[in-house]
Biopython code that builds the backbone (N, CA, C, O; Angstrom):
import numpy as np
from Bio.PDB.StructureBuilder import StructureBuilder

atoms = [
    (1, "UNK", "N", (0.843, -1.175, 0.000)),
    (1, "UNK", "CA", (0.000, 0.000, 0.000)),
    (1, "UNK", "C", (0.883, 1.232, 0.000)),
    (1, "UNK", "O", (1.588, 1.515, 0.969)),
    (2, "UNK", "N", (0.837, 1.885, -0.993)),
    (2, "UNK", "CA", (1.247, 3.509, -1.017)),
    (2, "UNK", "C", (0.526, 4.465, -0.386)),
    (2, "UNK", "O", (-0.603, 4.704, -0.815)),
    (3, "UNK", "N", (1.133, 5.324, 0.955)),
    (3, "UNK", "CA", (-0.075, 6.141, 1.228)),
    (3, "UNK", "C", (0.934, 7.517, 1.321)),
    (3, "UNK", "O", (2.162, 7.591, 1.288)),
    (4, "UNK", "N", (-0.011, 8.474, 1.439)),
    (4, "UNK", "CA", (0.601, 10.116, 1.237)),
    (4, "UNK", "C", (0.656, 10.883, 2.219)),
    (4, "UNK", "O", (-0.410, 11.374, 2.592)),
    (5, "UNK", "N", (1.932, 11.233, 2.961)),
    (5, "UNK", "CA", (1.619, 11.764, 4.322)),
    (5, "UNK", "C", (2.483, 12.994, 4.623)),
    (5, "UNK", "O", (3.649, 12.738, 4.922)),
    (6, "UNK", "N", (2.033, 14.593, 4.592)),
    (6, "UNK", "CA", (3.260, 15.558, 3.601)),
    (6, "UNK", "C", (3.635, 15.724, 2.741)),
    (6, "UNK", "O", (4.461, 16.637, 2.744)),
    (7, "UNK", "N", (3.419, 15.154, 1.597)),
    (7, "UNK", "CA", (4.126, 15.741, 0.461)),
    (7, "UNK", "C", (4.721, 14.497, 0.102)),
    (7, "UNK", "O", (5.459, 14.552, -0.881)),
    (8, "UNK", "N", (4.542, 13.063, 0.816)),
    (8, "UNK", "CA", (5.608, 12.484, 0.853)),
    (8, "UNK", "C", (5.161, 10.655, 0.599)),
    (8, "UNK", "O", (4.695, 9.981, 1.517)),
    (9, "UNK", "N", (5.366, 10.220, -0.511)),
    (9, "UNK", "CA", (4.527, 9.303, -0.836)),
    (9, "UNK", "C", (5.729, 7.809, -0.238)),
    (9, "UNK", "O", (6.897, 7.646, -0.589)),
    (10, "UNK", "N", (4.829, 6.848, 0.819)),
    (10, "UNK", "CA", (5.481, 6.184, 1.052)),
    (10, "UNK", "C", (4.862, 4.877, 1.114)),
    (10, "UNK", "O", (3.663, 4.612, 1.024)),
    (11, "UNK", "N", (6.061, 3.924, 1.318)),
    (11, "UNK", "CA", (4.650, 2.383, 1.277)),
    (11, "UNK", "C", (4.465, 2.023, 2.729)),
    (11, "UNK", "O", (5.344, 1.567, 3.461)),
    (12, "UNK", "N", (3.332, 2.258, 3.026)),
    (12, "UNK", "CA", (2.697, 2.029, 3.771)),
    (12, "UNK", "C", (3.056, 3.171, 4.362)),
    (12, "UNK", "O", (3.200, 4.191, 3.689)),
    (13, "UNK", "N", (3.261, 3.153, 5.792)),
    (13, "UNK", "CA", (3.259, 4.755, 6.523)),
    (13, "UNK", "C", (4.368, 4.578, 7.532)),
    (13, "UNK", "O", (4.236, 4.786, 8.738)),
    (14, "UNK", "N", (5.866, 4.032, 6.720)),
    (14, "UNK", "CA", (7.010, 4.158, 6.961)),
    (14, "UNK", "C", (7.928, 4.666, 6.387)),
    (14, "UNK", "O", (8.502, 4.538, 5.305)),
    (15, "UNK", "N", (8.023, 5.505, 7.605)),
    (15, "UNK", "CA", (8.927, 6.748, 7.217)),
    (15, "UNK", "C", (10.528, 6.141, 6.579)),
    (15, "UNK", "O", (11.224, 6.828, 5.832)),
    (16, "UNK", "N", (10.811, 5.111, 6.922)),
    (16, "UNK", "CA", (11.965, 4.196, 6.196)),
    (16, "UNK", "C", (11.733, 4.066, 4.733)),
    (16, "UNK", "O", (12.764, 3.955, 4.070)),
    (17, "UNK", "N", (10.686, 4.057, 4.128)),
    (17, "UNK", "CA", (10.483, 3.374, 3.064)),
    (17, "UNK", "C", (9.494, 4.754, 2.208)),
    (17, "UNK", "O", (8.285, 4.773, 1.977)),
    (18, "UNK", "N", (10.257, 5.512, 1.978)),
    (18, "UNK", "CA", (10.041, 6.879, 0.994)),
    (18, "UNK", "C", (10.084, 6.777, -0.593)),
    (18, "UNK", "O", (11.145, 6.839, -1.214)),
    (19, "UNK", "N", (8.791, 6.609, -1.220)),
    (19, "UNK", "CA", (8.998, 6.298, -2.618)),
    (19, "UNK", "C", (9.503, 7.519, -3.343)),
    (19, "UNK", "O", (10.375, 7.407, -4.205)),
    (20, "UNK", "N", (8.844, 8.983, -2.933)),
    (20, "UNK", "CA", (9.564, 10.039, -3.356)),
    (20, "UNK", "C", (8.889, 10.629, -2.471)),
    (20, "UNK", "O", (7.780, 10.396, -1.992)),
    (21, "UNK", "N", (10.026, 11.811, -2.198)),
    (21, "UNK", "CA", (9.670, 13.405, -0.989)),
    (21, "UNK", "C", (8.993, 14.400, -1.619)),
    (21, "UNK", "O", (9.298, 15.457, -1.068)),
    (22, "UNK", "N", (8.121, 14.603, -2.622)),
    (22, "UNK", "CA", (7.861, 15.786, -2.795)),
    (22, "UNK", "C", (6.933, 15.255, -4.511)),
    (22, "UNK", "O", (7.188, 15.255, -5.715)),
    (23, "UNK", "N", (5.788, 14.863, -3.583)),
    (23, "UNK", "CA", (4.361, 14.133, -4.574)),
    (23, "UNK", "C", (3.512, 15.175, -5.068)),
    (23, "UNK", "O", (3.172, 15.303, -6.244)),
    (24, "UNK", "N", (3.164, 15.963, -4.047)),
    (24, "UNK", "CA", (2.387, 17.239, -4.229)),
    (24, "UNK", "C", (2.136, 17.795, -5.402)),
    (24, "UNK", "O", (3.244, 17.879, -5.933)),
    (25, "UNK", "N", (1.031, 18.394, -6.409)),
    (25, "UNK", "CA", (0.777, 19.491, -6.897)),
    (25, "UNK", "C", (1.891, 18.938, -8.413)),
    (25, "UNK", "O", (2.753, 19.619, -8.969)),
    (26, "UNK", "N", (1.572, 17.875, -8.657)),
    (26, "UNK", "CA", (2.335, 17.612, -10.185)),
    (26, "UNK", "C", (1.345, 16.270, -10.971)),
    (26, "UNK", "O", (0.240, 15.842, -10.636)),
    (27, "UNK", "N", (2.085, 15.926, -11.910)),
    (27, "UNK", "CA", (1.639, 15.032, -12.469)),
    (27, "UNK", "C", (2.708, 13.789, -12.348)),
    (27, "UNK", "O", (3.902, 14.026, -12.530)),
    (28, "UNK", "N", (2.290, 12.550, -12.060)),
    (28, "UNK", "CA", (3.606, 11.630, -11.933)),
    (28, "UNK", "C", (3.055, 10.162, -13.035)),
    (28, "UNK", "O", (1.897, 9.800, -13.246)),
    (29, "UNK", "N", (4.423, 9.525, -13.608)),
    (29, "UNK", "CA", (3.729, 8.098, -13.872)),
    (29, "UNK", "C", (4.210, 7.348, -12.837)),
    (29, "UNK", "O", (5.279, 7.473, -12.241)),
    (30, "UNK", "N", (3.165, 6.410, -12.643)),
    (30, "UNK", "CA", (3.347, 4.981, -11.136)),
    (30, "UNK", "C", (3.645, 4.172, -12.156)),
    (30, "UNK", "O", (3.429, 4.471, -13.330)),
    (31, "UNK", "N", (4.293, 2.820, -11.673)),
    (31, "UNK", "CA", (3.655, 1.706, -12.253)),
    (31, "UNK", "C", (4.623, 1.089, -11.205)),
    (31, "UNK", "O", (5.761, 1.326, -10.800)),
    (32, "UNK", "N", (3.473, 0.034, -10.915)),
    (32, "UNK", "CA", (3.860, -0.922, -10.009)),
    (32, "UNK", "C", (3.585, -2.853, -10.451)),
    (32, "UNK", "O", (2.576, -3.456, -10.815)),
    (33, "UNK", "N", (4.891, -3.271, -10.212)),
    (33, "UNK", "CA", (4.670, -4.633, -10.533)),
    (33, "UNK", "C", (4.838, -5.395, -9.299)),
    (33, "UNK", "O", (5.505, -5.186, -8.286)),
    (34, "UNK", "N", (3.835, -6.598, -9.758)),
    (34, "UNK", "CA", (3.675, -7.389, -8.569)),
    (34, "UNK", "C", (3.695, -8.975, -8.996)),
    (34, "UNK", "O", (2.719, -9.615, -9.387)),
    (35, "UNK", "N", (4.852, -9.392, -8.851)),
    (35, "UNK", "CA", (5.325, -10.811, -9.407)),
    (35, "UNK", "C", (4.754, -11.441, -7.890)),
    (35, "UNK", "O", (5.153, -11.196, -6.752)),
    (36, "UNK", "N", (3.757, -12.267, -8.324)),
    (36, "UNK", "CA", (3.054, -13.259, -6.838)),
    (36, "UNK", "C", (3.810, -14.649, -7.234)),
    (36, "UNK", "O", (4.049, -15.413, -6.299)),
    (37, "UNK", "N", (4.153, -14.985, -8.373)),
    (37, "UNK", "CA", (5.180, -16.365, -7.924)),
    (37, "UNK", "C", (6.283, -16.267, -7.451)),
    (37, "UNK", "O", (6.871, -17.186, -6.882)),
    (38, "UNK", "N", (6.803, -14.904, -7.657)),
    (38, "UNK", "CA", (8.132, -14.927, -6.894)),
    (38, "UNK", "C", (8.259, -14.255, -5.487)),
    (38, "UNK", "O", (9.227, -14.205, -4.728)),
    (39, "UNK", "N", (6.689, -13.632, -5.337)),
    (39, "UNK", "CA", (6.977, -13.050, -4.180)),
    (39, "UNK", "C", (7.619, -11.637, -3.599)),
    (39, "UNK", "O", (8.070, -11.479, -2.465)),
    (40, "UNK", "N", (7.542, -10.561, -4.749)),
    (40, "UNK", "CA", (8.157, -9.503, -4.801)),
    (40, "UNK", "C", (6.932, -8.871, -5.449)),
    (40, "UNK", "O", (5.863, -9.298, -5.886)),
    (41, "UNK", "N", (7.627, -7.459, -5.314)),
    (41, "UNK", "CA", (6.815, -5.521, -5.583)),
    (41, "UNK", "C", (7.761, -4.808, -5.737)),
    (41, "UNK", "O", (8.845, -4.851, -5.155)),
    (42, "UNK", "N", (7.390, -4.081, -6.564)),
    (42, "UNK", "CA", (8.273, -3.140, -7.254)),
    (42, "UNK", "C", (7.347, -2.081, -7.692)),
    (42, "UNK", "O", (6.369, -2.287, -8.410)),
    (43, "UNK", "N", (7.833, -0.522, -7.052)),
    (43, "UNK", "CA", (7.662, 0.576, -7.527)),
    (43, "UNK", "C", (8.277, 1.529, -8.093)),
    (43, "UNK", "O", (9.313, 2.041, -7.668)),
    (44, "UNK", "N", (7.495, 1.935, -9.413)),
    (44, "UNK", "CA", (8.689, 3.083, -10.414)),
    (44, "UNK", "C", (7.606, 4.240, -10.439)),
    (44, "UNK", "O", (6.381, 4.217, -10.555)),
    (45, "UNK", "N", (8.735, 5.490, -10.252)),
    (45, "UNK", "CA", (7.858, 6.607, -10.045)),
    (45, "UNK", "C", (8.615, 7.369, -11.129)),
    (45, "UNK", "O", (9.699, 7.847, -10.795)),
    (46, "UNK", "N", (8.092, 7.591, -12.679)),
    (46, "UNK", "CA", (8.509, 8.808, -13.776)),
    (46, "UNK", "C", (9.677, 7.096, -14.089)),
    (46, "UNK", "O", (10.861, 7.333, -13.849)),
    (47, "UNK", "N", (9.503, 6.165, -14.378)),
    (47, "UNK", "CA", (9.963, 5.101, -14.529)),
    (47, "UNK", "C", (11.336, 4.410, -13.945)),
    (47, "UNK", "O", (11.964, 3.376, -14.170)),
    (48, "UNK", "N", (11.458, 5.555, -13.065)),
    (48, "UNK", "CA", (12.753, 4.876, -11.936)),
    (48, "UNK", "C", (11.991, 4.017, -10.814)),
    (48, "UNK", "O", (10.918, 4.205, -10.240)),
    (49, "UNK", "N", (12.893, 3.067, -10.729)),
    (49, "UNK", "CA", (12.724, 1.896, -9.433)),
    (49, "UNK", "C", (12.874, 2.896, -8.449)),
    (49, "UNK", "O", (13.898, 3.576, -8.386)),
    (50, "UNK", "N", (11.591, 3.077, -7.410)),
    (50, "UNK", "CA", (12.049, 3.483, -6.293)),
    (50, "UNK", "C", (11.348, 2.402, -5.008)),
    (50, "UNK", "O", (11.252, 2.707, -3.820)),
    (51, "UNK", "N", (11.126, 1.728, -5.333)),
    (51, "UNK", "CA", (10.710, 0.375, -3.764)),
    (51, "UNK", "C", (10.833, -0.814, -4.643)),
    (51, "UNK", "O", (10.395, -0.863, -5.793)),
    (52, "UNK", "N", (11.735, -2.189, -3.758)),
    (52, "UNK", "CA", (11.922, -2.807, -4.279)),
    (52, "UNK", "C", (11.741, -3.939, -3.113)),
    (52, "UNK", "O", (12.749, -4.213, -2.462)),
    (53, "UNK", "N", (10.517, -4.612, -2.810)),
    (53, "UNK", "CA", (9.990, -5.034, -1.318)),
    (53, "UNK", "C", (9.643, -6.516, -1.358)),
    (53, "UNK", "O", (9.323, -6.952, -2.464)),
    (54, "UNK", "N", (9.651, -7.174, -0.557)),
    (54, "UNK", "CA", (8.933, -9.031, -0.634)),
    (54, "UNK", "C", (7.492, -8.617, -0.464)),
    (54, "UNK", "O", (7.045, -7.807, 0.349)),
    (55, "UNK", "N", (6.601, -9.578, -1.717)),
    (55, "UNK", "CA", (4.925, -9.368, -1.335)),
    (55, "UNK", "C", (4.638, -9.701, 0.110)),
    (55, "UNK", "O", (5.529, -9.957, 0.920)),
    (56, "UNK", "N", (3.508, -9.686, 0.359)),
    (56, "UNK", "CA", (3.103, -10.358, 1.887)),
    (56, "UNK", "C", (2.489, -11.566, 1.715)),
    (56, "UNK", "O", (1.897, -12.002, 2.703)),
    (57, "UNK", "N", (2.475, -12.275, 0.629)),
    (57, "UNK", "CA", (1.664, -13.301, 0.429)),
    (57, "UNK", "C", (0.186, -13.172, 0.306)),
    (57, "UNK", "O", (-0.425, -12.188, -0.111)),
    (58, "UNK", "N", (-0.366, -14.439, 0.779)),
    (58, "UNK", "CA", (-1.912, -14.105, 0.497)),
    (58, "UNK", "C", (-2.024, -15.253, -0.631)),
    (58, "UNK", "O", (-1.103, -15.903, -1.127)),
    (59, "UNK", "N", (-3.822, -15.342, -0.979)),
    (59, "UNK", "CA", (-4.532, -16.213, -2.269)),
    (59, "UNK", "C", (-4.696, -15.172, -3.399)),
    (59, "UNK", "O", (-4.450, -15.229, -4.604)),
    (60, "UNK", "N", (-5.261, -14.068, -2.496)),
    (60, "UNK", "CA", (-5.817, -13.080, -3.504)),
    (60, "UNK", "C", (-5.393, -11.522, -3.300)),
    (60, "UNK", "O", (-5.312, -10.771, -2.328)),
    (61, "UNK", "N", (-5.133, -11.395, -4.870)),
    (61, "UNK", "CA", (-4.567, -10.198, -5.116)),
    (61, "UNK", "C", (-4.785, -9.198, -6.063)),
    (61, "UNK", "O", (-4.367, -9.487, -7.184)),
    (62, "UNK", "N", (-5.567, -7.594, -5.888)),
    (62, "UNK", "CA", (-5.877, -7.173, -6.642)),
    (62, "UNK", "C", (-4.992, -5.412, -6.567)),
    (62, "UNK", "O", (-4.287, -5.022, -5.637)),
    (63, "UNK", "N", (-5.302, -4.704, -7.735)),
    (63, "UNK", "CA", (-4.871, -3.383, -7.436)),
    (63, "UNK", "C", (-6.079, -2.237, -7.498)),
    (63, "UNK", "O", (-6.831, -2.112, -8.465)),
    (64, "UNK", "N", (-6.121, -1.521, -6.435)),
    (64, "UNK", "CA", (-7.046, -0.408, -5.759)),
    (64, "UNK", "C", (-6.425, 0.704, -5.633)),
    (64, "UNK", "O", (-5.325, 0.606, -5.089)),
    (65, "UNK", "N", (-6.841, 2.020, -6.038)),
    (65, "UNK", "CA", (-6.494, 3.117, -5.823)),
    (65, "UNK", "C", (-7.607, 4.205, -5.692)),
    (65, "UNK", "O", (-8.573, 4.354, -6.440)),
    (66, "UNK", "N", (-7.262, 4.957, -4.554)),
    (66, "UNK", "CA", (-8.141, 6.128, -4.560)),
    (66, "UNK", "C", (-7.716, 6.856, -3.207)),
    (66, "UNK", "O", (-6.657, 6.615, -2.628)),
    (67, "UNK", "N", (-8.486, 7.601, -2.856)),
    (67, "UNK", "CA", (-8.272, 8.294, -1.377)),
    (67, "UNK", "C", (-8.395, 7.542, -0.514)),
    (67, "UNK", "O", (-8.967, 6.555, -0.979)),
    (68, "UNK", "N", (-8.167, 7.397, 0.635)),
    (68, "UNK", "CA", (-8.857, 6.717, 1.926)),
    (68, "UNK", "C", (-8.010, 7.029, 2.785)),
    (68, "UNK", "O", (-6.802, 6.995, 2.554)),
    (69, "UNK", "N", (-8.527, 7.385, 3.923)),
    (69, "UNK", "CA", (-8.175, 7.517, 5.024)),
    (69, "UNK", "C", (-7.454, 6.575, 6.126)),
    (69, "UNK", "O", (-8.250, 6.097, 6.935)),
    (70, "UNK", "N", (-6.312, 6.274, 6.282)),
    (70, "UNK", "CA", (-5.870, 5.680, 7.244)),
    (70, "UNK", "C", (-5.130, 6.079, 8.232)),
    (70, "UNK", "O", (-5.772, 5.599, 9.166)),
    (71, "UNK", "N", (-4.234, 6.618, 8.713)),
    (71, "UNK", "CA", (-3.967, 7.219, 9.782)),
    (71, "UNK", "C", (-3.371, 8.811, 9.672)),
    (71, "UNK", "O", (-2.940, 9.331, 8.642)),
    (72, "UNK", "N", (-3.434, 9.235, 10.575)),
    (72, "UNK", "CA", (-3.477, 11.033, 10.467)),
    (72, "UNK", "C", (-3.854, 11.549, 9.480)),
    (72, "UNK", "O", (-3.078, 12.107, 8.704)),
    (73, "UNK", "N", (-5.553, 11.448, 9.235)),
    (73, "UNK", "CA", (-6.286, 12.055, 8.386)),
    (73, "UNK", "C", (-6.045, 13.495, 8.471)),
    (73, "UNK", "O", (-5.683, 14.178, 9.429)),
    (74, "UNK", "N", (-6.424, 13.928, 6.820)),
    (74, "UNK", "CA", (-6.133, 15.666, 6.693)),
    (74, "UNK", "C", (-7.871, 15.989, 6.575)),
    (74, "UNK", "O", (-8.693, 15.091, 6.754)),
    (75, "UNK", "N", (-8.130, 16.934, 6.356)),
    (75, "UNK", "CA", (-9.648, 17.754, 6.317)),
    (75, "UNK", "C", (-9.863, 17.931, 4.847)),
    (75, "UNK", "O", (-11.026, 18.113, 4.488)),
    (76, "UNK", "N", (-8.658, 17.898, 3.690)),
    (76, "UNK", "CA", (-8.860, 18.171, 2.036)),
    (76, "UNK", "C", (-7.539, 16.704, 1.684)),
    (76, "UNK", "O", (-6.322, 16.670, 1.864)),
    (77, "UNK", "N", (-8.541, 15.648, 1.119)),
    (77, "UNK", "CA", (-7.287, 14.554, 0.079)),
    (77, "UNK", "C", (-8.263, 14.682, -0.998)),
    (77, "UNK", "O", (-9.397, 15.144, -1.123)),
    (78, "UNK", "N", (-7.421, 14.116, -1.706)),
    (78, "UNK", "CA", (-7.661, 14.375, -3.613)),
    (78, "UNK", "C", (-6.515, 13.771, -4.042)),
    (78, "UNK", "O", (-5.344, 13.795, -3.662)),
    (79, "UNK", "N", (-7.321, 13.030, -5.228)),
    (79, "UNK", "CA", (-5.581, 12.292, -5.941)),
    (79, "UNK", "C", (-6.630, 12.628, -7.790)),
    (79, "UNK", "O", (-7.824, 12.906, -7.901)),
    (80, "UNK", "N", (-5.683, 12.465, -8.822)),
    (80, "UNK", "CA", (-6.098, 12.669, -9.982)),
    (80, "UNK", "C", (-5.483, 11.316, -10.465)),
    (80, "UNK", "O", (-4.404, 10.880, -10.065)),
    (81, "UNK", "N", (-6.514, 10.543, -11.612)),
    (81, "UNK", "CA", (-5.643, 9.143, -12.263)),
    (81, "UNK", "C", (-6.406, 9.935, -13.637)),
    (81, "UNK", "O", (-7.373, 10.692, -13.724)),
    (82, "UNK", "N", (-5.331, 9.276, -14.764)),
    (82, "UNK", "CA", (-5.388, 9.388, -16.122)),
    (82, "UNK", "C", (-4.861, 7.892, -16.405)),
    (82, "UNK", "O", (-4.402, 7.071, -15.612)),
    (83, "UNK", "N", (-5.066, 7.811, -17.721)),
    (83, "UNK", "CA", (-4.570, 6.675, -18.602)),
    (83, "UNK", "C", (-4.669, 4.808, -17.643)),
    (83, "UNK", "O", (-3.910, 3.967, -18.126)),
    (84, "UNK", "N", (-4.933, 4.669, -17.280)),
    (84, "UNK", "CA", (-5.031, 3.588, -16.326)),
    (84, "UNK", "C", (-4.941, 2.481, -16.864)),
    (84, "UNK", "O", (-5.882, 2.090, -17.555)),
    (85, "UNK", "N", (-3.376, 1.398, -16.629)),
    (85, "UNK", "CA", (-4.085, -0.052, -17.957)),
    (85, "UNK", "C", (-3.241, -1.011, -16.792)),
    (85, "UNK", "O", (-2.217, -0.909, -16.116)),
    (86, "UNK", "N", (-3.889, -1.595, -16.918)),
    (86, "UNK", "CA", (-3.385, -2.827, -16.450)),
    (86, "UNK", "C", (-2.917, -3.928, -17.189)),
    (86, "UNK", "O", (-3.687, -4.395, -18.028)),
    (87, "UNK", "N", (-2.031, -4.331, -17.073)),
    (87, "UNK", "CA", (-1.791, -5.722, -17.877)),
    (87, "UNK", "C", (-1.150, -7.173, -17.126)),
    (87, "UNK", "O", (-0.120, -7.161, -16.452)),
    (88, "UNK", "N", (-1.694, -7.981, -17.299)),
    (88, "UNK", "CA", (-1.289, -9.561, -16.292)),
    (88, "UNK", "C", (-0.714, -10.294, -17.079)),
    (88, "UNK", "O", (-1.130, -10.153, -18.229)),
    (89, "UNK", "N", (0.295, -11.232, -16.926)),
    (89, "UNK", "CA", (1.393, -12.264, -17.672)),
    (89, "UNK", "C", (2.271, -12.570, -16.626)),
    (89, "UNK", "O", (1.822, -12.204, -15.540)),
    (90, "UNK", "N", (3.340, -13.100, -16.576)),
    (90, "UNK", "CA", (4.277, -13.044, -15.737)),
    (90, "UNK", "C", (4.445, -12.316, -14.427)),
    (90, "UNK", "O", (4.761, -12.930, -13.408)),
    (91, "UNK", "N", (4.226, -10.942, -14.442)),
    (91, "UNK", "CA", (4.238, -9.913, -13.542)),
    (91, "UNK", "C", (2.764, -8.817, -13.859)),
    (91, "UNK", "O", (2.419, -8.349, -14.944)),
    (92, "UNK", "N", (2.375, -8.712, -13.059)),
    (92, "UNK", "CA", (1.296, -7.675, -13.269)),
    (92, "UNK", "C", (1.408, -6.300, -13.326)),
    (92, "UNK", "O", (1.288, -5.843, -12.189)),
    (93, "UNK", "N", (1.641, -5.176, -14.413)),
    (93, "UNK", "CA", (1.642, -3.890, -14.122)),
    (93, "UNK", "C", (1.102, -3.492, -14.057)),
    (93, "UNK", "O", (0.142, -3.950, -14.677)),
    (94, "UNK", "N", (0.879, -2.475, -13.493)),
    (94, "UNK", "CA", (0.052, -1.036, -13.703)),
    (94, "UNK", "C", (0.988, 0.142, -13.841)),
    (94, "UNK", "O", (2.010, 0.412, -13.209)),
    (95, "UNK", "N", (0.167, 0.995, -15.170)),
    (95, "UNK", "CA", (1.032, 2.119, -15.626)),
    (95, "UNK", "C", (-0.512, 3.235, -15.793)),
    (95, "UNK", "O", (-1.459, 3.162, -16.575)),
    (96, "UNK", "N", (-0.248, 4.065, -14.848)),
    (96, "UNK", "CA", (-0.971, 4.865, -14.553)),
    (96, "UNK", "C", (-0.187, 6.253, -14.567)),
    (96, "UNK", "O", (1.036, 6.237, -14.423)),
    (97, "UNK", "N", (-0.977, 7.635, -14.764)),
    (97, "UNK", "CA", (-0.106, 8.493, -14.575)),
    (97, "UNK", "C", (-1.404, 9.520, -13.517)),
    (97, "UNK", "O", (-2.506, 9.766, -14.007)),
    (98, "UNK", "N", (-1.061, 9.964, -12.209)),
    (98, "UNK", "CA", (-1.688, 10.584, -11.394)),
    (98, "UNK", "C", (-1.151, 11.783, -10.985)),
    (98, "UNK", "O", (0.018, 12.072, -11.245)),
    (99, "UNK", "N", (-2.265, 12.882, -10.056)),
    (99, "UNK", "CA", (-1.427, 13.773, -9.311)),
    (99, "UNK", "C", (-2.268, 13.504, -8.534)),
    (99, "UNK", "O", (-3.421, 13.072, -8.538)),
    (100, "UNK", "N", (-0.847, 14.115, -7.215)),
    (100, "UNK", "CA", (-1.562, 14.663, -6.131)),
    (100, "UNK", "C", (-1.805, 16.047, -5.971)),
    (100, "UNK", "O", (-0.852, 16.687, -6.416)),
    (101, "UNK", "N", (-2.626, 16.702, -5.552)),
    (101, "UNK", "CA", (-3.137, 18.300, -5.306)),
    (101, "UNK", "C", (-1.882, 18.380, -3.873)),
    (101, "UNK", "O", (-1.762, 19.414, -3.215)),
]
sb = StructureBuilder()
sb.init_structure("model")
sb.init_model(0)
sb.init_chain("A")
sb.init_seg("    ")
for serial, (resi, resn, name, xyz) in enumerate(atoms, 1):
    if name == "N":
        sb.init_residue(resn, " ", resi, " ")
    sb.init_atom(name, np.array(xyz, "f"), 0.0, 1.0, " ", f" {name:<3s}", serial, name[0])
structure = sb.get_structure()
């Protein structure tokens, strides 16, 4: 899970694990792959590798994006998605291009 906390897009809501410092008020491409036979995730932000993590396992696995609230909610979130494709084979991508406000 990627979540946004400052300006500051990270996986999950560790401050160790900073996909990029400064998300805010642009346009970015994501794409994230998720190889479930091997057990790995991988995030590219403007197509650089920036998280390179073991899945958590599991049966089932899908990709979700939008706002939601999980810890230290703000009073204004907003995210923007364009172009959205998914594709499954080997590794699953998603190549999306979003902003954050």
């Amino acid at each position: 899970m990627l979540h946004v906390y400052g300006g500051r897009l990270m996986y999950y809501d560790d401050e160790t694990w900073v996909v990029d410092g400064d998300i805010y008020d642009r346009w970015f491409r994501l794409n994230v792959v998720h190889d479930v036979d091997a057990g790995a995730l991988a995030v590219f932000v403007d197509g650089e590798e920036r998280l390179a993590v073991a899945g958590h396992g599991g049966l089932r696995h899908y990709f979700k994006f939008g706002v939601y609230t999980q810890t230290n909610p703000s009073h204004y979130m907003e995210s923007r998605w364009r172009d959205v494709k998914q594709q499954r084979g080997p590794a699953q991508l998603m190549n999306v291009s979003l902003e954050w406000p």
